[in-house]
C-alpha positions as CSV (number, residue, x, y, z in Angstrom):
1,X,1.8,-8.4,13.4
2,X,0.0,-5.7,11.1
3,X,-3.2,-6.6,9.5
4,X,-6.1,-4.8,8.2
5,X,-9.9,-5.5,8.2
6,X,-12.3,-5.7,5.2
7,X,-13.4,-2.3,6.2
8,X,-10.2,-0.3,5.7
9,X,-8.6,-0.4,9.1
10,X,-5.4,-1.4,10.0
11,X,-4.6,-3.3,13.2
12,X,-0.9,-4.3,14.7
13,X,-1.0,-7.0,17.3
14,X,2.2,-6.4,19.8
15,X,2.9,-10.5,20.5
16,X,5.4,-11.3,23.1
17,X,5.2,-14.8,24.4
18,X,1.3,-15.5,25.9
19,X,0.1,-12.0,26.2
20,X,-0.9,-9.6,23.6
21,X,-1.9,-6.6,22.9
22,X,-4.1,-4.8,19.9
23,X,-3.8,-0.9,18.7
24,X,-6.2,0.3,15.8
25,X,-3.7,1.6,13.5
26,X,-5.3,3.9,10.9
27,X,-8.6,3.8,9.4
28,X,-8.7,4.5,5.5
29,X,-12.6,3.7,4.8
30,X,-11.9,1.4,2.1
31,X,-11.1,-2.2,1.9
32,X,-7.3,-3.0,1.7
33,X,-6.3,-5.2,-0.4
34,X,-2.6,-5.5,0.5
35,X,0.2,-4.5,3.1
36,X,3.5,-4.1,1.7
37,X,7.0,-2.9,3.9
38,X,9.3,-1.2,2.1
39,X,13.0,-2.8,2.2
40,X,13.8,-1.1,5.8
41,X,10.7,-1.6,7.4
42,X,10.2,2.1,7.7
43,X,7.4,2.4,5.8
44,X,3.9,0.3,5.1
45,X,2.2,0.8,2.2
46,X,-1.7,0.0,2.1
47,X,-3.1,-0.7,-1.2
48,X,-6.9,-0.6,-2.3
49,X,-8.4,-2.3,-5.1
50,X,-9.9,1.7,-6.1
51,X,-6.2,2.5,-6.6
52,X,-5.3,4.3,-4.3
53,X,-2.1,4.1,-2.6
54,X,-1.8,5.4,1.6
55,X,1.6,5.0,3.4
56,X,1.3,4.5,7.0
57,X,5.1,5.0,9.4
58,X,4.9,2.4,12.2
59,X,7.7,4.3,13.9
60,X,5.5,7.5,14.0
61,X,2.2,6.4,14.6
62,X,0.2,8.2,12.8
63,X,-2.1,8.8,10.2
64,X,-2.2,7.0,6.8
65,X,-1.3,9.4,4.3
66,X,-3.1,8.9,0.8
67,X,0.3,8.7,-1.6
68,X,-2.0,8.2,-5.4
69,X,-4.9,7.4,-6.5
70,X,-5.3,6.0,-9.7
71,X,-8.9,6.0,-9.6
72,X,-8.6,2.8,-11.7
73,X,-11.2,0.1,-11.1
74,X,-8.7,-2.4,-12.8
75,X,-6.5,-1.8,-10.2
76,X,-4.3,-4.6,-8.9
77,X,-1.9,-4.4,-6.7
78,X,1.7,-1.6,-5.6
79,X,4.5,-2.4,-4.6
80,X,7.7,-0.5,-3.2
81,X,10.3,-0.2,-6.6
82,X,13.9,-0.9,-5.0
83,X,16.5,0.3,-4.2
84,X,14.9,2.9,-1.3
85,X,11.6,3.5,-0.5
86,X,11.5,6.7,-3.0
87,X,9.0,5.0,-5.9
88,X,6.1,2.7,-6.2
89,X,5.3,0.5,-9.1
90,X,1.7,-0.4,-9.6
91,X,-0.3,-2.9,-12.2
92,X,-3.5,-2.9,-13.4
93,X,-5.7,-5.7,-14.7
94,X,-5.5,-4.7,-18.3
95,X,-1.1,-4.9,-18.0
96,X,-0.4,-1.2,-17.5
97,X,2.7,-0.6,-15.2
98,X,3.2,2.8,-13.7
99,X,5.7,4.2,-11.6
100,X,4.9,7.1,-8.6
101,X,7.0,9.4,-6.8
102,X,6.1,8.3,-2.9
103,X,7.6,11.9,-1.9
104,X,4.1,13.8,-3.8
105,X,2.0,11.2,-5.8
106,X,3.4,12.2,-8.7
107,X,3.0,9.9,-11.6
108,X,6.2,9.1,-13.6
109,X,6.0,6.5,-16.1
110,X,4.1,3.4,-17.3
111,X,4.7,0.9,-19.3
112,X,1.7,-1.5,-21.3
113,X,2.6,-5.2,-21.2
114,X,-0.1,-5.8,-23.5
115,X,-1.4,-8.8,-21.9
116,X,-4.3,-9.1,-19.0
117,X,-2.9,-9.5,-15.6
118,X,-3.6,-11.9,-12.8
119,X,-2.3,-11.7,-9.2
């Protein structure tokens, strides 16, 4: 069970039947506002409401690594953009959709919906 705490950290709670046991994860200094696995499982992304975008390996242990940062106040909320784990798609509160390259933060595209978003 991964789960972060309102100031940037990210826990996993190993569960197996009464007993379990808690690792500190990563520590990004800001609040997260979302977890999301990519398709595999092989990758978690950590989203902040500042925009910025860290991916964290469960299988590694590591680090967080910051992917973006949108530096976008309206931020909202990323997502993984299937199939693979290769792109992120992101929204912001004013409708902007943008796609990222998860290999080096690079931007790609966006898209205005022309409408306010709500999550």
């Amino acid at each position: 069970l991964y789960f972060s705490a309102q100031e940037g950290i990210l826990i996993f709670y190993h569960i197996k039947e009464l007993q379990y046991e808690m690792k500190i994860c990563a520590d990004i200094s800001q609040p997260i506002s979302s977890l999301v696995f990519s398709p595999d499982y092989t990758s978690l992304l950590l989203v902040t409401d500042q925009g910025t975008v860290y991916s964290y390996k469960p299988a590694h242990s590591g680090e967080a690594v910051k992917l973006l940062d949108t530096s976008s106040s309206c931020f909202l909320a990323a997502d993984f953009l299937t199939p693979g784990n290769n792109y992120c798609v992101s929204v912001t509160i004013s409708g902007e959709v943008q796609v990222w390259s998860l290999e080096d933060g690079t931007f790609l595209s966006k898209l205005n919906l022309g409408i306010e978003v709500h999550v």
